[in-house]
N, CA, C and O of each residue as an XYZ file, in Angstrom:
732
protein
N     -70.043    -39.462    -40.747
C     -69.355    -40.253    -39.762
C     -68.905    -39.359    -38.625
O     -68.241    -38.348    -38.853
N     -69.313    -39.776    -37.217
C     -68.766    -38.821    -36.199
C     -67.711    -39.780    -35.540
O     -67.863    -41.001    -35.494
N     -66.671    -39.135    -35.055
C     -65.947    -39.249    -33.917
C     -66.018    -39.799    -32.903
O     -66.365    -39.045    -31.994
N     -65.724    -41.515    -32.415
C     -66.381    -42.024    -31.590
C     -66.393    -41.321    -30.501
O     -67.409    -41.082    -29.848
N     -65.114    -40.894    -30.200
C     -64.584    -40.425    -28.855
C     -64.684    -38.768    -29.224
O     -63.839    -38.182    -29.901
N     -65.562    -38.309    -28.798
C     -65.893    -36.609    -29.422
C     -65.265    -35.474    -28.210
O     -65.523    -34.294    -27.971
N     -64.436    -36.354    -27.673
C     -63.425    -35.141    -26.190
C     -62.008    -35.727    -26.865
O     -61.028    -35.636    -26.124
N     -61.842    -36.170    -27.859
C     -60.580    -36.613    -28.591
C     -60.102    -35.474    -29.628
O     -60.753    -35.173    -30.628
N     -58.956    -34.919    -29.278
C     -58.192    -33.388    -29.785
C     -57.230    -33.619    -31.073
O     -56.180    -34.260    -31.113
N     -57.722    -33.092    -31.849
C     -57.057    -33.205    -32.964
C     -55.604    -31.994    -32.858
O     -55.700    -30.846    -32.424
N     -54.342    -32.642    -33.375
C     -53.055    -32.228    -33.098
C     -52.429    -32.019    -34.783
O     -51.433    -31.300    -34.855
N     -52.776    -32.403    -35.648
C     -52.571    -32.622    -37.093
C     -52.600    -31.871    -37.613
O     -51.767    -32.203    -38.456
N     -53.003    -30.673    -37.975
C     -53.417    -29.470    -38.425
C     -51.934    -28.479    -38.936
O     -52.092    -27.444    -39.583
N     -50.546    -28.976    -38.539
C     -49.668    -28.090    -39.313
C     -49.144    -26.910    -38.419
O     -47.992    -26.481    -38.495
N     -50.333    -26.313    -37.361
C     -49.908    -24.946    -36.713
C     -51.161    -25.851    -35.222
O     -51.945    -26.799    -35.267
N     -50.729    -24.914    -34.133
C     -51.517    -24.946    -32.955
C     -52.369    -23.794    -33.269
O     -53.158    -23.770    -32.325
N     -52.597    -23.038    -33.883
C     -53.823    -22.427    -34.277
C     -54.926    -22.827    -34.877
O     -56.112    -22.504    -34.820
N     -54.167    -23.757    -35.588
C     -55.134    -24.778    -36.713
C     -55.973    -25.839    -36.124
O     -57.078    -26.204    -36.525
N     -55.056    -26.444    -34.755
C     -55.493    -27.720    -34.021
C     -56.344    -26.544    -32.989
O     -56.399    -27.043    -31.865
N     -56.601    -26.017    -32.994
C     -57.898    -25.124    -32.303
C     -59.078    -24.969    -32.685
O     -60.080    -24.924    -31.972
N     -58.989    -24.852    -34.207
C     -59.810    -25.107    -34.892
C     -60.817    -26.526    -34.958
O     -62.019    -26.675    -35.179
N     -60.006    -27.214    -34.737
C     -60.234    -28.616    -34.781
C     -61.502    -29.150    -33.199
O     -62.279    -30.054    -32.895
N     -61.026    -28.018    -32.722
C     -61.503    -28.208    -31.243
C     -63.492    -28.401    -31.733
O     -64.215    -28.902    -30.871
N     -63.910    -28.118    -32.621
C     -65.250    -28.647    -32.999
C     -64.919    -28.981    -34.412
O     -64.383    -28.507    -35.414
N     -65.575    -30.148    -33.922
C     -65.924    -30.977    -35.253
C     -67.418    -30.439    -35.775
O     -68.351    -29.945    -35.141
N     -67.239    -30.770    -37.330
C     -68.303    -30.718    -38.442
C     -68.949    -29.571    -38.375
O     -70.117    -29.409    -38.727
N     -67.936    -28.407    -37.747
C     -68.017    -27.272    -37.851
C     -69.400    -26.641    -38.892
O     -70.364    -25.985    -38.497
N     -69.172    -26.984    -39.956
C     -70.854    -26.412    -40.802
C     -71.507    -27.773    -41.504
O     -71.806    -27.890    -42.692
N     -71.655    -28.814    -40.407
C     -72.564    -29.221    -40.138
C     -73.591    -29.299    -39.633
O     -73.351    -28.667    -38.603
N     -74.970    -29.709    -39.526
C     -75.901    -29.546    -39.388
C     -76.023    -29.822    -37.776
O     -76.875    -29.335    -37.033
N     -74.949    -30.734    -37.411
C     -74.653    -30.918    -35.939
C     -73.143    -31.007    -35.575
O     -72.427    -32.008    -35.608
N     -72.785    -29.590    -35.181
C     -71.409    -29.936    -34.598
C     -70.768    -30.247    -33.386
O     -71.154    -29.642    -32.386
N     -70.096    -30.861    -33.306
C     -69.227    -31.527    -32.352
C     -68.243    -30.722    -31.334
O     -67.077    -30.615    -31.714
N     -68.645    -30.052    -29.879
C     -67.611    -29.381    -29.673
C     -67.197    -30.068    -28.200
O     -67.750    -30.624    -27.251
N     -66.049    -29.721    -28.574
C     -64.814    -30.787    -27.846
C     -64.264    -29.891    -26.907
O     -63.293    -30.145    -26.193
N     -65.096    -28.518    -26.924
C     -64.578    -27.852    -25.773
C     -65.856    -27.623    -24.898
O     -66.412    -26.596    -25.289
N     -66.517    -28.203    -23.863
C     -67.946    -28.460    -23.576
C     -67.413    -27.524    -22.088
O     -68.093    -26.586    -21.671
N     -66.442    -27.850    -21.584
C     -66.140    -27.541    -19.926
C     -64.890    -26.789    -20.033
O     -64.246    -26.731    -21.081
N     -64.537    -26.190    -18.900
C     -63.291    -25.666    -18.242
C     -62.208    -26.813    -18.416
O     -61.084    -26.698    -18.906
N     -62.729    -27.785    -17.971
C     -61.740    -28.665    -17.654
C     -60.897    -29.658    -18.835
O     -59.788    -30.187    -18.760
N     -62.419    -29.664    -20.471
C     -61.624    -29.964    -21.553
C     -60.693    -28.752    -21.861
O     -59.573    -29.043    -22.282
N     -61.014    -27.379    -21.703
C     -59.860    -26.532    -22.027
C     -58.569    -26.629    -21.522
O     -57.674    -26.086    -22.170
N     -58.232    -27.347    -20.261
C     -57.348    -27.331    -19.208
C     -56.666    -28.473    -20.022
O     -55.508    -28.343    -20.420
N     -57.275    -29.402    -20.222
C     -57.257    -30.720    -21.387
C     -56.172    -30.385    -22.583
O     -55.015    -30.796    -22.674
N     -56.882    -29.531    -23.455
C     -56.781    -28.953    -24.880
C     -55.183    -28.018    -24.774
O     -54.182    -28.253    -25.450
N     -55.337    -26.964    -23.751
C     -54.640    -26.221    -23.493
C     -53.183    -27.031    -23.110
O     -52.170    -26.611    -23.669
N     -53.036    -28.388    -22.003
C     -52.030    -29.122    -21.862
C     -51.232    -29.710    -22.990
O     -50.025    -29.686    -23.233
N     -52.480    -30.361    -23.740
C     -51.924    -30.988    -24.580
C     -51.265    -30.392    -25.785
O     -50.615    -30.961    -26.662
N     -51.629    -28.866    -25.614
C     -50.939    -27.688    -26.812
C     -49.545    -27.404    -26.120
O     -48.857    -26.658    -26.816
N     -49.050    -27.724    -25.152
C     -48.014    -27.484    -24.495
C     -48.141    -25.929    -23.688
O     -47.210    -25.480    -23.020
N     -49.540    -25.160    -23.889
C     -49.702    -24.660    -22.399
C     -50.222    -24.870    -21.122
O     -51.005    -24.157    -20.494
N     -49.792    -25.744    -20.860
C     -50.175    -26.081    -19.167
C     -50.668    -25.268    -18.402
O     -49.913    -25.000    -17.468
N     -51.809    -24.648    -18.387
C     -52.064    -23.692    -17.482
C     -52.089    -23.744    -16.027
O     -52.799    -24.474    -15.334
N     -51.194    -22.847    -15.627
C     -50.702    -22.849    -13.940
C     -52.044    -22.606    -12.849
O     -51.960    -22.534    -11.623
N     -52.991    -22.529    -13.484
C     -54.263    -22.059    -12.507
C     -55.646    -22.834    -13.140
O     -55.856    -22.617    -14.333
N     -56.404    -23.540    -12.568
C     -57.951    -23.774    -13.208
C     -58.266    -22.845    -14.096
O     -57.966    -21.656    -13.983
N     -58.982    -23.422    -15.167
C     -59.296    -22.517    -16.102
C     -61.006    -22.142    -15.803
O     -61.857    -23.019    -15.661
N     -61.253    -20.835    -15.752
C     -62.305    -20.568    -15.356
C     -63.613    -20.771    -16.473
O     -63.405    -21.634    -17.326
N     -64.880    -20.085    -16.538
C     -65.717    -20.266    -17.304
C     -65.536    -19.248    -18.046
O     -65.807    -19.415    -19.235
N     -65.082    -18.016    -17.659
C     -65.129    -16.742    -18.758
C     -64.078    -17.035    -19.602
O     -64.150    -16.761    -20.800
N     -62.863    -17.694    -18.989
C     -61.208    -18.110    -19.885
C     -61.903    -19.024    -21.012
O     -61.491    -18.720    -22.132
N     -62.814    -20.024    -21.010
C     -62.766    -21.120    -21.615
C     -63.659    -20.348    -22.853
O     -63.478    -20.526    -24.057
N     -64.620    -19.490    -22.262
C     -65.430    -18.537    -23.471
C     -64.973    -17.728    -24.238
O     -65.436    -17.708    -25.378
N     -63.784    -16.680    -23.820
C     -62.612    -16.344    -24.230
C     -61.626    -17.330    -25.298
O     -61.256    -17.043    -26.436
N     -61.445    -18.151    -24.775
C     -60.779    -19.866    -25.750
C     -61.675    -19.969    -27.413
O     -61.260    -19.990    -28.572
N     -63.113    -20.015    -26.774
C     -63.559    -20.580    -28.142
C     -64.147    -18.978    -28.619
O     -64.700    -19.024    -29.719
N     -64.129    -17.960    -28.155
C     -64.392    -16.663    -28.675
C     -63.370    -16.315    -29.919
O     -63.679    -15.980    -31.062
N     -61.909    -16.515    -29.288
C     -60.838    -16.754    -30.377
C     -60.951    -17.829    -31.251
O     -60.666    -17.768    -32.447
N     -61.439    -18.992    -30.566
C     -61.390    -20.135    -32.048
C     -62.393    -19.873    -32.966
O     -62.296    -20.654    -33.912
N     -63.551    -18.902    -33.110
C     -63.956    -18.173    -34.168
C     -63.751    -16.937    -34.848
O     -64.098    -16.442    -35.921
N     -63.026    -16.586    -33.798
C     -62.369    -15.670    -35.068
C     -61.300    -16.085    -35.914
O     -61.132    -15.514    -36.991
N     -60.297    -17.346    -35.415
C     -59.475    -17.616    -36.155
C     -59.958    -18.512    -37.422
O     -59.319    -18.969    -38.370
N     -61.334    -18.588    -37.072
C     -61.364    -19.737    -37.820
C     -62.104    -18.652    -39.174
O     -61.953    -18.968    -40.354
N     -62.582    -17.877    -38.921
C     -62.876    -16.649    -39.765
C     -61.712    -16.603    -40.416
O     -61.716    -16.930    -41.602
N     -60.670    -16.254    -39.883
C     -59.303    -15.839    -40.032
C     -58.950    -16.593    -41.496
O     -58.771    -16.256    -42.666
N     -58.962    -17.666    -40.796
C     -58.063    -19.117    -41.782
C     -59.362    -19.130    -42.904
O     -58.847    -19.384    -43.992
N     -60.566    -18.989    -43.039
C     -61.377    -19.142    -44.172
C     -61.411    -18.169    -45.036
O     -61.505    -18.500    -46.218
N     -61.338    -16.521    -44.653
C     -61.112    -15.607    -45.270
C     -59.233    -15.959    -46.156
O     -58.761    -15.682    -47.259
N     -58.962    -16.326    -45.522
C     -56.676    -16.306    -45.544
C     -56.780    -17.009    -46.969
O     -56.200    -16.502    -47.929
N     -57.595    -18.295    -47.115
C     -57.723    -19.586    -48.347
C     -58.688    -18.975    -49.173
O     -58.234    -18.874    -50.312
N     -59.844    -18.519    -49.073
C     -60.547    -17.841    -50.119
C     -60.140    -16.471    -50.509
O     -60.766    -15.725    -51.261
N     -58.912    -16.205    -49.851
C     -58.635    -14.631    -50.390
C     -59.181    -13.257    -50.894
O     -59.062    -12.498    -51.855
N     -60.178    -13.417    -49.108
C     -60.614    -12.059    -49.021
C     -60.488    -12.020    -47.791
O     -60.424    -12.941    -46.977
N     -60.438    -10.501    -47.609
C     -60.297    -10.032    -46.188
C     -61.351    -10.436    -45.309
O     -62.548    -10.454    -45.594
N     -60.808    -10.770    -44.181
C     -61.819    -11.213    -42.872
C     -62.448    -10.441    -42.429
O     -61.955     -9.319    -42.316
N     -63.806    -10.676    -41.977
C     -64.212     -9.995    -41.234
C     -63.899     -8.985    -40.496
O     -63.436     -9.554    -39.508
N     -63.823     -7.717    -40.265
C     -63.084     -6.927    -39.082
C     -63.227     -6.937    -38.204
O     -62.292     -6.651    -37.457
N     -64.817     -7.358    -37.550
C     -64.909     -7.890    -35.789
C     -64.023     -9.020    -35.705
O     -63.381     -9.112    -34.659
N     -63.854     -9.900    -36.587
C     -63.066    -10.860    -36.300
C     -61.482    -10.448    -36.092
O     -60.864    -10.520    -35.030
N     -61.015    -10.033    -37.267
C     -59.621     -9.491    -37.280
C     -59.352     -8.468    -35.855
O     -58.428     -8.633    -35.058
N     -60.007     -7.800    -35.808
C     -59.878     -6.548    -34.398
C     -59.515     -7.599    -33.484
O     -58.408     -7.692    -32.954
N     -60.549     -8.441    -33.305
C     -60.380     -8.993    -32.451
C     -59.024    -10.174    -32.106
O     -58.473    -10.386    -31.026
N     -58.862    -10.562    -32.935
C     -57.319    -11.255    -32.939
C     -56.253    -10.445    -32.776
O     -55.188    -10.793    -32.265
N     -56.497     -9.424    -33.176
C     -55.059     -8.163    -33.051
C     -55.174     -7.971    -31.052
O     -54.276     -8.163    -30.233
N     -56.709     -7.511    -30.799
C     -56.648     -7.483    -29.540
C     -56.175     -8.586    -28.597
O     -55.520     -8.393    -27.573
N     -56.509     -9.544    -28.976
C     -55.849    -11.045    -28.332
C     -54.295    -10.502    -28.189
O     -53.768    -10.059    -27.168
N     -53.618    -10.686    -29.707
C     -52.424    -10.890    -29.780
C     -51.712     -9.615    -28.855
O     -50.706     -9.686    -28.150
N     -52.542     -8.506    -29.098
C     -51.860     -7.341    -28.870
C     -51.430     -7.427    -26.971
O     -50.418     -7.162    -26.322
N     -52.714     -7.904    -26.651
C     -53.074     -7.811    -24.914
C     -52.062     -8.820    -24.225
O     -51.841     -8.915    -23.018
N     -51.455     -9.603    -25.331
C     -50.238    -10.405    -24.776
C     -48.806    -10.674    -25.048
O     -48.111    -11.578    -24.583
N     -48.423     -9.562    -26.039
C     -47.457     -9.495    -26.694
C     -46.070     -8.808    -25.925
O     -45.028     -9.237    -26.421
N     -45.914     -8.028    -25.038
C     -44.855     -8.028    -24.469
C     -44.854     -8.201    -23.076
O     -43.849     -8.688    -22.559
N     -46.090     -7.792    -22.184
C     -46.299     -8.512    -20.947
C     -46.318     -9.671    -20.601
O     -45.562    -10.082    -19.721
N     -47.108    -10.371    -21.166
C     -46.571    -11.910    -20.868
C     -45.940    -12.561    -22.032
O     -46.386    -13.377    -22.839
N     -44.906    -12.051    -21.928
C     -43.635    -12.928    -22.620
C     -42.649    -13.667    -21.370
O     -42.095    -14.766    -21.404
N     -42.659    -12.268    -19.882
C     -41.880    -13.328    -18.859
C     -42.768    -14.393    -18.724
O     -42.303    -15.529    -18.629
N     -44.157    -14.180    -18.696
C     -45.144    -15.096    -17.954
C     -45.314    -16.365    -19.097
O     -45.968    -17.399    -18.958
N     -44.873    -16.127    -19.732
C     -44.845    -17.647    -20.922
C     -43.462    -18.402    -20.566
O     -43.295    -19.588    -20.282
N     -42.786    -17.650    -20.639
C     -41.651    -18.512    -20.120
C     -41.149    -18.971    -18.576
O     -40.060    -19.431    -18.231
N     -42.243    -18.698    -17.850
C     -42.174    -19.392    -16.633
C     -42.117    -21.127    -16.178
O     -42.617    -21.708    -17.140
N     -41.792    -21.968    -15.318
C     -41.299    -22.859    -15.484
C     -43.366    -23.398    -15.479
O     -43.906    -24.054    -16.370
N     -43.922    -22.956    -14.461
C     -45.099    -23.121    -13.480
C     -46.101    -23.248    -13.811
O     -47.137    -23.449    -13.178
N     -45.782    -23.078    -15.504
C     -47.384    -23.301    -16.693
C     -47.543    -21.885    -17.280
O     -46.606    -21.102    -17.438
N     -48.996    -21.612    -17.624
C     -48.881    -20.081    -18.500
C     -50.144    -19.959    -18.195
O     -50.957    -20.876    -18.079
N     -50.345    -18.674    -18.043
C     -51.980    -18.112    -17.754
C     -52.763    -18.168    -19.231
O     -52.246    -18.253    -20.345
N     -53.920    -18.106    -18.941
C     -54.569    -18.893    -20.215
C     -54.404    -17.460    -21.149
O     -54.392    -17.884    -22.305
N     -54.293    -16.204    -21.191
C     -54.036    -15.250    -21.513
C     -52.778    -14.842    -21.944
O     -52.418    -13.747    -22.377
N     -52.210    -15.790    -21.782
C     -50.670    -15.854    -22.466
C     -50.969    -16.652    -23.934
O     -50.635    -16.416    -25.095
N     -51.877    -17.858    -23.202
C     -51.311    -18.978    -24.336
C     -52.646    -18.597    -25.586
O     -52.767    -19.282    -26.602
N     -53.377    -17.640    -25.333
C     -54.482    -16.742    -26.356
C     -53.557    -15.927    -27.251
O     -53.545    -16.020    -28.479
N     -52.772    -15.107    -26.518
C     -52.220    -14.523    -26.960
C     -51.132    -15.399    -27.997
O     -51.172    -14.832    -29.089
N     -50.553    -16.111    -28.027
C     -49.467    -16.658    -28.236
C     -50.219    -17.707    -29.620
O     -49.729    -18.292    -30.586
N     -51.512    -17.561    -29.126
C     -52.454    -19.116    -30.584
C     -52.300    -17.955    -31.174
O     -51.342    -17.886    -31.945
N     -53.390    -16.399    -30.963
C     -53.654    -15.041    -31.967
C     -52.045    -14.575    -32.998
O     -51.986    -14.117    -34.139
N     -51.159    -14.849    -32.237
C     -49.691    -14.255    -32.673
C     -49.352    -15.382    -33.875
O     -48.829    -14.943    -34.899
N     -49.564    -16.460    -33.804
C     -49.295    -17.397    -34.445
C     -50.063    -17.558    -35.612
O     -49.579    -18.198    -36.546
N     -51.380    -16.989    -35.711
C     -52.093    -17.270    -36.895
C     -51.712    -15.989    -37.322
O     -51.323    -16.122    -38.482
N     -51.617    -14.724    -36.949
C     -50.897    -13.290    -37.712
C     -50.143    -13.409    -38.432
O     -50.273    -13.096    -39.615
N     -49.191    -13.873    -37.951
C     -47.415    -14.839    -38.628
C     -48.281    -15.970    -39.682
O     -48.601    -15.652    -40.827
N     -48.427    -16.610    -39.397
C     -49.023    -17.425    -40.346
C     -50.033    -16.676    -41.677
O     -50.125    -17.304    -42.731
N     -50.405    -15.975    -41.600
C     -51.126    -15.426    -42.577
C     -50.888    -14.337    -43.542
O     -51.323    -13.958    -44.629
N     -49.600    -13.849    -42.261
C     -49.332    -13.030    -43.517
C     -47.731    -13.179    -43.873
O     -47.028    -12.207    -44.148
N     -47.346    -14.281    -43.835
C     -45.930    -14.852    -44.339
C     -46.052    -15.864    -45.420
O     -47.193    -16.326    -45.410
N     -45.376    -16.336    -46.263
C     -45.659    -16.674    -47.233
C     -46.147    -18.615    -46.841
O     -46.541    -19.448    -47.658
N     -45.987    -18.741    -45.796
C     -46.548    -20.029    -45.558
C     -48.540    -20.257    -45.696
O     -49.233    -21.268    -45.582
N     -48.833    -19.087    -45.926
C     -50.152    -19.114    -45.730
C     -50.556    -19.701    -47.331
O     -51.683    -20.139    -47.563
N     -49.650    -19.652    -48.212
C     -49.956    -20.414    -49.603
C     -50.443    -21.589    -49.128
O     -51.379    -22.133    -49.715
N     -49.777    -22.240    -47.801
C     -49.574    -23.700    -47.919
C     -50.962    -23.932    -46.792
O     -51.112    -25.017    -46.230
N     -51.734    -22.993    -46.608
C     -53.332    -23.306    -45.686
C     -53.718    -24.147    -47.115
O     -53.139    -23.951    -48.183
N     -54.598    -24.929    -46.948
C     -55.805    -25.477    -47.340
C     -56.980    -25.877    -46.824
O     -56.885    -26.461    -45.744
N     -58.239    -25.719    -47.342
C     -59.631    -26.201    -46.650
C     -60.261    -27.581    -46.758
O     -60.557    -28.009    -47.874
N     -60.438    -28.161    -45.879
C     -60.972    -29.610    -46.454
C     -62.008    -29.471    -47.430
O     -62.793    -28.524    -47.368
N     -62.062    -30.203    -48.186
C     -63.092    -30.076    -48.989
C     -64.522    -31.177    -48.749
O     -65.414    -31.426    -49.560
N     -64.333    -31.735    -47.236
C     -66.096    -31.933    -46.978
C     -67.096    -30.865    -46.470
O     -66.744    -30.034    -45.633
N     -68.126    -30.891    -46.896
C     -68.451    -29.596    -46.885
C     -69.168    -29.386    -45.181
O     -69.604    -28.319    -44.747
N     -69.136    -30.489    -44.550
C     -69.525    -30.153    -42.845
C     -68.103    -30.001    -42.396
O     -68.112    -29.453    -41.293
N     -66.956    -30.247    -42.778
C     -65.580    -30.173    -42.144
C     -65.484    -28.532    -42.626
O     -66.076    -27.579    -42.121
N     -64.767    -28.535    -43.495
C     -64.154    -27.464    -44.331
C     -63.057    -27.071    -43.154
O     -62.897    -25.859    -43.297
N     -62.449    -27.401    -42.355
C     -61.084    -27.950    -41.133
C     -59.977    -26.714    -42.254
O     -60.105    -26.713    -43.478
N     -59.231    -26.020    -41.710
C     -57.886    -25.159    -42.314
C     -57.440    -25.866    -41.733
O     -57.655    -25.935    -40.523
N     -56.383    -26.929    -42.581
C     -55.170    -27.076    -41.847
C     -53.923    -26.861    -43.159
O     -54.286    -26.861    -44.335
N     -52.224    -26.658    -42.717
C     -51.532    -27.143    -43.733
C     -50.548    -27.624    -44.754
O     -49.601    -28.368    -44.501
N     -50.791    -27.234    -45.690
C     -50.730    -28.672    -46.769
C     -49.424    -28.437    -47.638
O     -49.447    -27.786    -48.683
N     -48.169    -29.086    -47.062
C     -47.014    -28.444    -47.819
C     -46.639    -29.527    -49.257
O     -45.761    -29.426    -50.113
N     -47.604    -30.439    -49.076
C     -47.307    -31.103    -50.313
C     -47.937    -30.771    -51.431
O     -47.620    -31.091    -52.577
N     -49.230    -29.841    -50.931
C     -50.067    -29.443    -52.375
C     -50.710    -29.933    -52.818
O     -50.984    -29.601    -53.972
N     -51.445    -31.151    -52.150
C     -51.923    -32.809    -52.854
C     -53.146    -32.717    -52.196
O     -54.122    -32.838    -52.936
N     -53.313    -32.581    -51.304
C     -54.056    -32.681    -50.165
C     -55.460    -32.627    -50.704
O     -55.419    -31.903    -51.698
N     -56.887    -33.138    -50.466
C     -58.028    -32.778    -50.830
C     -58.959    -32.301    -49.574
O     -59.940    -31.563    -49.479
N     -58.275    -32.986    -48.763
C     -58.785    -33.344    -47.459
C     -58.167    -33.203    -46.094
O     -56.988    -33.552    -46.045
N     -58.660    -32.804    -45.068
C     -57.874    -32.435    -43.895
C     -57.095    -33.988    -43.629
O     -57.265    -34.846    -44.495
N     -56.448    -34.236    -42.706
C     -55.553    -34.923    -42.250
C     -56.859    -36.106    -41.304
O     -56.341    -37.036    -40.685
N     -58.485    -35.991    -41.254
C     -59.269    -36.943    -40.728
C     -59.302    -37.864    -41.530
O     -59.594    -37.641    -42.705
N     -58.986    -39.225    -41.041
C     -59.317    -40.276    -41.972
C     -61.075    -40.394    -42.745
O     -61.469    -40.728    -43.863
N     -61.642    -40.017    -41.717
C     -63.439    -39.794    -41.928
C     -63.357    -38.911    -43.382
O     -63.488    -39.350    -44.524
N     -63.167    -37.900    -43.063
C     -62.912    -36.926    -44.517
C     -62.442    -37.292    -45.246
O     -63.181    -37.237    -46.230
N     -61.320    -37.809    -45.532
C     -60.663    -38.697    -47.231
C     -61.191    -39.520    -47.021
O     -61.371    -39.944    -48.163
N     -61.911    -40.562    -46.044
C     -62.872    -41.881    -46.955
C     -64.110    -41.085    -47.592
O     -64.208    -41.194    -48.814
N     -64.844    -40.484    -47.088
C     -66.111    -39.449    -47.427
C     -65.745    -39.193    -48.869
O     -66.455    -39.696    -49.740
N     -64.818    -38.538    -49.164
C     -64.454    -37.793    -50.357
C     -64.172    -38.685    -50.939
O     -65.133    -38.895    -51.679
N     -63.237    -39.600    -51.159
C     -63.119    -40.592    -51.853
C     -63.878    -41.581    -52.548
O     -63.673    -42.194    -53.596
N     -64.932    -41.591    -51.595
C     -66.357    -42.834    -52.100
C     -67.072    -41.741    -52.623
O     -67.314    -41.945    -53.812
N     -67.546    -40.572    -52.185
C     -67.958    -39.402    -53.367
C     -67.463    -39.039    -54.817
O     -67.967    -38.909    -55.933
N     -66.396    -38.957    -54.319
C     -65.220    -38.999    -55.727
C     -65.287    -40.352    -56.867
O     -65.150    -40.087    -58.061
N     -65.511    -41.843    -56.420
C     -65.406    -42.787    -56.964
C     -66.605    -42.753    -57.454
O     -66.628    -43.225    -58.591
N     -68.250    -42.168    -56.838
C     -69.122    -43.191    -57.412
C     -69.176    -41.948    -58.124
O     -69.729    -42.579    -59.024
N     -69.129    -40.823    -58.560
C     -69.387    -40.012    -59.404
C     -68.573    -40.048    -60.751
O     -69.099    -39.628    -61.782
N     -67.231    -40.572    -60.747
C     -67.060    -41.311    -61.841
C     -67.389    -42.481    -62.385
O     -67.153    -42.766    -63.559
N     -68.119    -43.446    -61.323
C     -68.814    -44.065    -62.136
C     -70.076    -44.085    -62.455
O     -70.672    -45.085    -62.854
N     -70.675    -42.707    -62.256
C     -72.183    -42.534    -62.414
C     -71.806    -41.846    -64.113
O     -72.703    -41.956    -64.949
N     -70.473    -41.162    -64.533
C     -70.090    -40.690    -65.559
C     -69.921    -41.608    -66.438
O     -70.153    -41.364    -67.622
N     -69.449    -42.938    -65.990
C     -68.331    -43.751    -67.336
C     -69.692    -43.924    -67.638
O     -70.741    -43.621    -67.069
N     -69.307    -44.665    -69.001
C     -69.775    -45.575    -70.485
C     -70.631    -46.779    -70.006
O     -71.087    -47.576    -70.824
């Protein structure tokens, strides 16, 4: 099942690192869905994360955008299967976080929006904290296997990301296989 509206931003995810993730659908699917196609969905994505970016977002910023949303997403799959990430990946999030960690701290708190290099910095800082504080118990992976979405899950229950598509999927998988079992 796809997404009628496939420029529609998923916010559900628990962390704004997570809803970055989200930014493509059916991720290891055979066809994925990415919801960051232009500059201008980043400008989109980026608003609706509560960084407003004070300037057009260019083409190298927006490549930069989803350059980080694979490594985090490395990040968050290594964090739940509990092994270390990749190190091009990890380097590379430290460099994010690092390249924005005390310089633009005035520039985040400006009234006028945030340079997209703030708000990189500020997703990278957030999944660090997140991963290695004890909230990272509470990541979970969807368990469809074109989603597999980190988002998370403080109730512990969870099978499935927070897409309605994914818990019906799983659910009618789940049902007819017990009844391909019963008597």
């Amino acid at each position: 099942m796809r997404m009628a509206d496939t420029t529609r931003f998923r916010f559900d995810g628990g962390a704004l690192w997570l809803n970055l993730l989200a930014t493509q659908g059916q991720s290891f699917g055979p066809r994925p869905v990415e919801r960051l196609p232009t500059a201008a969905s980043a400008v989109d994505w980026l608003t609706q994360a509560g960084f407003a970016p004070r300037a057009p977002v260019t083409d190298a910023e927006l490549s930069r955008l989803i350059e980080l949303r694979e490594a985090l997403r490395e990040l968050a799959a290594a964090t739940v299967g509990r092994r270390t990430a990749a190190p091009a990946a990890l380097a590379h999030i430290h460099h994010v976080a690092e390249s924005g960690s005390v310089a633009t701290l005035p520039a985040m708190l400006r009234a006028d929006g945030f340079s997209v290099d703030a708000a990189l910095a500020a997703l990278a800082l957030q999944a660090l904290v997140t991963t290695r504080s004890p909230d990272r118990a509470y990541l979970k992976e969807c368990g469809e296997a074109d989603c597999r979405w980190v988002f998370l899950d403080t109730s512990g229950r969870r099978h499935w990301c927070p897409s309605p598509a994914c818990a019906s999927r799983g659910r009618v998988r789940a049902h007819r296989a017990r009844q391909a079992t019963a008597p």
